[in-house]
N, C-alpha and C positions, 0 to 999 in steps of 0.2 A: 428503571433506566437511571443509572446514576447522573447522568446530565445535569437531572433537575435538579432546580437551588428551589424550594419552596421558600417563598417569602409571605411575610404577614402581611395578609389583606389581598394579594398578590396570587396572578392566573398559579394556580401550583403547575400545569402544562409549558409553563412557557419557561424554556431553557436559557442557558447561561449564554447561549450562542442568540439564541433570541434577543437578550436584552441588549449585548455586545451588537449587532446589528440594528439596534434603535438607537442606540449611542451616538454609532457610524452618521444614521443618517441624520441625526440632529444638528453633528456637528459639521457635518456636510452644509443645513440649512445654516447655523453660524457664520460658516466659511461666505456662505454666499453674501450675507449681509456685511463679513470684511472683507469682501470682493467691493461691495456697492461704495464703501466708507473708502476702502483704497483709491479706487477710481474716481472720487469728487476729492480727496484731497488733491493726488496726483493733481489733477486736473483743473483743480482751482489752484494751486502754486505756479503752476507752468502760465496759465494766465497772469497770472500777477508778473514774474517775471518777464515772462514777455511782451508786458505791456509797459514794464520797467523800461525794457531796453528799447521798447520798438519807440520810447517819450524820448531818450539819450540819443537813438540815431535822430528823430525829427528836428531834436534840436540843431543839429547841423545838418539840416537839409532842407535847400532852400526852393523854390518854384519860380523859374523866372520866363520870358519872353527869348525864343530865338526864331530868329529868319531864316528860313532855308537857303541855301546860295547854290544847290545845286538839283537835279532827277532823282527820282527815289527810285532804290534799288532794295533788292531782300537779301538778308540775312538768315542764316541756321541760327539755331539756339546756341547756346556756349556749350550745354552738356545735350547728350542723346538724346531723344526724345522731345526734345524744348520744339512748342512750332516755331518757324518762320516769322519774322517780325520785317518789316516794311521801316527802309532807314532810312536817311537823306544829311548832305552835311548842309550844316548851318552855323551861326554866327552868335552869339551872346554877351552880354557884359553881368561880372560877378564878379568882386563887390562894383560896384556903380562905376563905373569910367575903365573899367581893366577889361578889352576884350575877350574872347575865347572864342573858338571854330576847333567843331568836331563832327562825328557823325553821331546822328542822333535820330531814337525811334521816334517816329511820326506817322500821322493815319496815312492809309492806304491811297486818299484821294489828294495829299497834299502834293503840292506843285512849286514848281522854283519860288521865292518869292514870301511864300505864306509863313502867318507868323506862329507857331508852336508851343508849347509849353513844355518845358525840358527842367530835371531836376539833378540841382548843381549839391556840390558837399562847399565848405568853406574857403576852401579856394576858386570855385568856381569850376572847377571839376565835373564832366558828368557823373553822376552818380546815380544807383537806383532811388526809389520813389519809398518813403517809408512806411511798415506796414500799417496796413489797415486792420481794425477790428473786427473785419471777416475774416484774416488770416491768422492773426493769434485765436481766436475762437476756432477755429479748425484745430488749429494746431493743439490747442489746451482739452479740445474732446479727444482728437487721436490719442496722446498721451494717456490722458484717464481710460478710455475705451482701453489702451493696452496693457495697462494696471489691472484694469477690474477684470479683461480675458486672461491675464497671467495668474490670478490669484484664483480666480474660478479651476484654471484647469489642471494648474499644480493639485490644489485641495480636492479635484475631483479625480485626480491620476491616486491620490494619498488613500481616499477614501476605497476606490475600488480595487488597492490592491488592501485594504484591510477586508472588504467584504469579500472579495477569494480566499483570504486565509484562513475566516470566519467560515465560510462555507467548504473548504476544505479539512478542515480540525472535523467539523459538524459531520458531514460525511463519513470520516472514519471511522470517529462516536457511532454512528447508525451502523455501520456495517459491524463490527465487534459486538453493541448490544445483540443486531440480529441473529448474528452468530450463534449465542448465546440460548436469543431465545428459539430462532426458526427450526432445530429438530424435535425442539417438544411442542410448539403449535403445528408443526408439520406430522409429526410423527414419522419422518425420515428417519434414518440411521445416520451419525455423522461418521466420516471416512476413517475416524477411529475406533469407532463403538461396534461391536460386533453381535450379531443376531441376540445372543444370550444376557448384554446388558443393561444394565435399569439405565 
């Protein structure tokens, strides 16, 4: 079988499509560990950055005391899916002697009157609340997790059309050698050979 490569020291059975297939899977095994290296870099920079930014917004955002002035009512989210959040207007001062009244979230059991904790920007503006460290930590795994599933599945789509092509080459190799050899281990006639030849 022409196939074989004998090599020194080396299975002399074990073909060129063989070794080409141990190749594959090593670097298969590779791919995987630049999967694992992708997804903690990913993943540790988006942390940093994001905890870059989320230090740039806190700095302008500030926590102050408002009093409800009015019945709390529900709101929708702003986008699809967001639940229902529980409002009420109220009343504030940001910076110190400059009032402000808007509507603002508060708990569910809050009543006219009550005093709140409401998060202003620099002018005294509502503003959202800045991220917490549960949420860039979410956020810097998603990231990585989608790094390290993007490089897994590329490297593993790479991989398994090398081993079809590997096992297709290998296939034709066998049917041609059988060819070759199956009328004289059979002792068939082959469709051109006729009763009379060697």
């Amino acid at each position: 079988m022409h196939d074989r490569t004998p090599e020194r020291g080396g299975n002399p059975l074990r073909r060129k499509a063989d070794r080409t297939r141990g190749r594959l899977h090593a670097a298969f095994a590779v791919a995987c560990l630049i999967a694992v290296i992708c997804g903690v870099v990913v993943g540790r920079n988006a942390w940093t950055e994001a905890g870059r930014a989320a230090e740039e917004v806190a700095r302008h955002r500030h926590s102050v005391a408002a009093v409800t002035v009015g019945e709390t009512t529900y709101r929708a989210g702003d986008r699809p899916g967001q639940r229902t959040i529980t409002v009420a207007p109220a009343d504030w001062q940001y910076p110190p002697g400059r009032a402000h009244a808007g509507t603002v979230p508060v708990p569910a059991n809050a009543r006219k009157g009550d005093s709140v904790r409401v998060w202003v920007d620099d002018h005294g503006s509502v503003a959202s609340a800045p991220r917490g460290t549960a949420g860039i930590a979410l956020e810097a795994f998603g990231l990585g997790t989608v790094a390290f599933t993007a490089t897994l599945l590329v490297s593993g789509f790479l991989v398994r059309i090398g081993l079809r092509t590997v096992d297709a080459r290998s296939a034709r190799a066998w049917e041609a050698e059988w060819e070759d050899v199956e009328p004289v281990w059979t002792g068939r006639l082959r469709p051109d050979q006729g009763a009379d030849d060697d």
